[in-house]
Every structure is written in C-alpha cells, then in structure tokens.
N, C-alpha and C positions, 0 to 999 in steps of 0.2 A: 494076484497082485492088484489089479482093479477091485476088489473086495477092500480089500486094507486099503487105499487111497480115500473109497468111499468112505469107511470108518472111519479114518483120519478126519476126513472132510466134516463128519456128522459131530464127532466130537468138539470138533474147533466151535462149528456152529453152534452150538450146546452153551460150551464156555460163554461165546459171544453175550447171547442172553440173559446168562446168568448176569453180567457185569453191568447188563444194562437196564435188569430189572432189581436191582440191589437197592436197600433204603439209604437215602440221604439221611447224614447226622440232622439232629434237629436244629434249625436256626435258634440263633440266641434270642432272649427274651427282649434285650437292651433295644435301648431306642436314646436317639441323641438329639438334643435339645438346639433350639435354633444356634445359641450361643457355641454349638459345636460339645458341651458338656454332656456327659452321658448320664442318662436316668434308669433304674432299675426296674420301671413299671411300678412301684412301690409306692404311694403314697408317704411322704415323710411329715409331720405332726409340724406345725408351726412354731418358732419356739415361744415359750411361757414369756410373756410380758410380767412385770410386776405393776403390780396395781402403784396408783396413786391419790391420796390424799384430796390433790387441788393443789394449792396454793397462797399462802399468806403475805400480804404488801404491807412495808412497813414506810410509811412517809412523814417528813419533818422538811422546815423550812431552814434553809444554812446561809448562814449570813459573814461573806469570806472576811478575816480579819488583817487590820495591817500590823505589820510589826513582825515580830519573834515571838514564840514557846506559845503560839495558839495554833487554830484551826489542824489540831490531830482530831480524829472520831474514830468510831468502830460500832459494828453494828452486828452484834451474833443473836441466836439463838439458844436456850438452855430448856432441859427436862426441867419437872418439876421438885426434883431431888439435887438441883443446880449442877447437874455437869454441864459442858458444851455440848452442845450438839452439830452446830455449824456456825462458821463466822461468812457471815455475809459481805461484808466491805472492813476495812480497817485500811487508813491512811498512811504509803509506803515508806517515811520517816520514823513511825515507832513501829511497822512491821518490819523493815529491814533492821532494826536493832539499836535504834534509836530511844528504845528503854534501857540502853544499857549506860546512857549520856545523862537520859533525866528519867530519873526511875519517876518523878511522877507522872510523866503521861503513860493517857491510860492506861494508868494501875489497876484497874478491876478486868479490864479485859486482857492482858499479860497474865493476872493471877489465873485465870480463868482458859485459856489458851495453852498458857506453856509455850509460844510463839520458839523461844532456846531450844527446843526439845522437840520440833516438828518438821518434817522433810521441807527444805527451803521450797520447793516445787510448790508442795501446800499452801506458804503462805503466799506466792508468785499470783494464785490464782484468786485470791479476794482481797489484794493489794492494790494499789492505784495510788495515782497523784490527787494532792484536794480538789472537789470540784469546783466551779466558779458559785458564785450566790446564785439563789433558787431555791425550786422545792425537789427534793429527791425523794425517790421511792424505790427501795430495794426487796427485792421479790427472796423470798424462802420458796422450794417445792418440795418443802414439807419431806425432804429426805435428808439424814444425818451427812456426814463429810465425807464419806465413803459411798456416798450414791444411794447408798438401800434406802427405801423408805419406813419411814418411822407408822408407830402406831397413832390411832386417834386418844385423841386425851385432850388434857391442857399442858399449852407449853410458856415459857416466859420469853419472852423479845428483850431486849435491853439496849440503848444506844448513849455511848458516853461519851463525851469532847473535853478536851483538856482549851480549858477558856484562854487560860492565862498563867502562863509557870505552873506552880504548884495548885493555881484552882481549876479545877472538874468539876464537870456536872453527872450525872448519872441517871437516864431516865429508863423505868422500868414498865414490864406492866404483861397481865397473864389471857393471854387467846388459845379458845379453846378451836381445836383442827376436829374437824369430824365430814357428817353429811350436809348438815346444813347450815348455810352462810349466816356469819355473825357481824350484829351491826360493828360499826369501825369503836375500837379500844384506844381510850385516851390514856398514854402512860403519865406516873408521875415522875418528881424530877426530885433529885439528891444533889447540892450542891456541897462543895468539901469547903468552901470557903464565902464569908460574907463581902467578901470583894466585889466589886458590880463589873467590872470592867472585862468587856466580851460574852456578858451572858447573854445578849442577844444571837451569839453564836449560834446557835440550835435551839429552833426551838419550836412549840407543842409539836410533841410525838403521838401519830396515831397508827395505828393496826388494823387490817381487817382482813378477814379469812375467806377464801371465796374456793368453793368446792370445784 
C-alpha cells in the first residue's frame, strides 16, 4: 500500500514539471504605436508623390466697369493642339449660364470649355464674383483639371473679357513649362470690335513660368 502512494506521489510530481517546464507559444511580433494603432514591424514605402512642373502666373491689370453686359473675363489654359487644359478663373454670370442670355460673352472660352456639359461642382470651383479694379494674377500648377500633372512643353494662356455687349477682346500668347524659368510673355490682344468703349477693361497680359 505505501509502495503505490509513493508511486502515486512520484507520478503526480513528474506531471508537475512537465507543465511547468513546457514552451510558451511565441509572443506576437506586433508592436502599437503611440496613437494606439498597430504596426507590423514592417516597414511600409511612402506613398509616390507626383512630381511637379513649378508653376506659371498669369497677370493683367482690370479696370471695373460701370454700367451693363461688361466686366465678364476668363482665364484658362490650352495644349498646344488647343484643347482646354484648365480654366483658371471665369466670372460667375457667364459661368453660371449666363451664355445662355448673351451668347456673346465669352464666346471663345464657352466654345472652348463646354461650360453646358461639365459637372456644375467643376465650374463652382474657378467661378467667382468680378473683382474690384487692380492688378490680378492667377497661378496655373501646371496640372490639367483633373489634378495630374501635365508634361513639359509649350502651352497657350488666353485671357478674354467681354468689354461691352457684343465686343471682346481676346488676348493670347504661348509659355513654355519646363526646368528652367522664363522671362515674363507678353500676350497679344484680338478685339471682335472697333468700338473703344471699355477697352481699358483689361489690359497688357503678361505670363511667366517659374519652376
């Protein structure tokens, strides 16, 4: 009988050790971040910036006029094969649809736009009320209307004002976006009419590209 209690005894104690010399599962690798987020130990790659170009400033002096059917403008950018590329500012009376009243303001940049045909959100964001007189400068960064940036090349600027009823002016003129900075571009200027009256509206247009 004391035999077998021993045994018993030796056995149990046997068990004992085994349980307490047994491996612990491995600790997780994980490690948590101050913010309480968990990180894998894994380094993860930063994400891919897209390169940029620089930036091109396009400036004119505007001189507000009184009365009726003046002081509309617009200010885009175009490839050199003339699609749009981005509209920079256009004045919220013929962006909100307001060429549907007087097809002549700015008619080249409506034909050029499609302003009917664009998610209103689109035109929301380079809309605005006219500004007071001054000199304005509206920045391109040299990325199309969908954000991506464009290639290096040459592009065309264009800034048009509807003077008076049916006369516009239209000034254009071609800067080249690359590495290195070009002196400022004077555009020239297209008038639709020999009228004089508000063509101090806007006036010399200059460009210049700054990397």
């Amino acid at each position: 009988m004391k035999k077998q209690i021993i045994f018993s005894l030796v056995m149990l104690w046997g068990f004992l050790l085994v349980g307490c010399t047994a491996e612990k599962p491995p600790q997780s690798q994980e490690t948590h971040a101050p913010d309480g987020a968990v990180s894998q130990n894994s380094e993860t790659p930063p994400p891919v910036q897209k390169g940029s170009l620089g930036k091109v400033e396009i400036s004119f002096p505007f001189a507000r006029q009184a009365g009726v059917a003046s002081n509309q403008f617009a200010v885009w950018i175009e490839d050199k094969e003339g699609t749009l590329v981005k509209t920079l500012f256009v004045t919220d009376f013929t962006a909100q649809g307001g060429y549907h009243s007087r097809k002549e303001a700015l008619a080249a940049w409506v034909q050029r736009s499609n302003p009917a045909g664009a998610p209103a959100g689109d035109i929301d964001e380079v809309s605005g009320a006219t500004p007071p007189s001054g000199n304005l400068t509206y920045t391109w960064d040299c990325a199309d209307q969908n954000g991506n940036p464009v290639s290096g090349g040459e592009y065309r600027f264009f800034v048009e004002g509807t003077l008076f009823w049916e006369s516009n002016v239209l000034y254009s003129g071609t800067i080249a976006v690359g590495e290195t900075q070009e002196s400022p571009v004077t555009a020239t200027a297209e008038y639709s009419s020999e009228d004089e009256k508000n063509k101090d509206m806007i006036g010399p247009v200059e460009a210049v590209y700054l990397p």
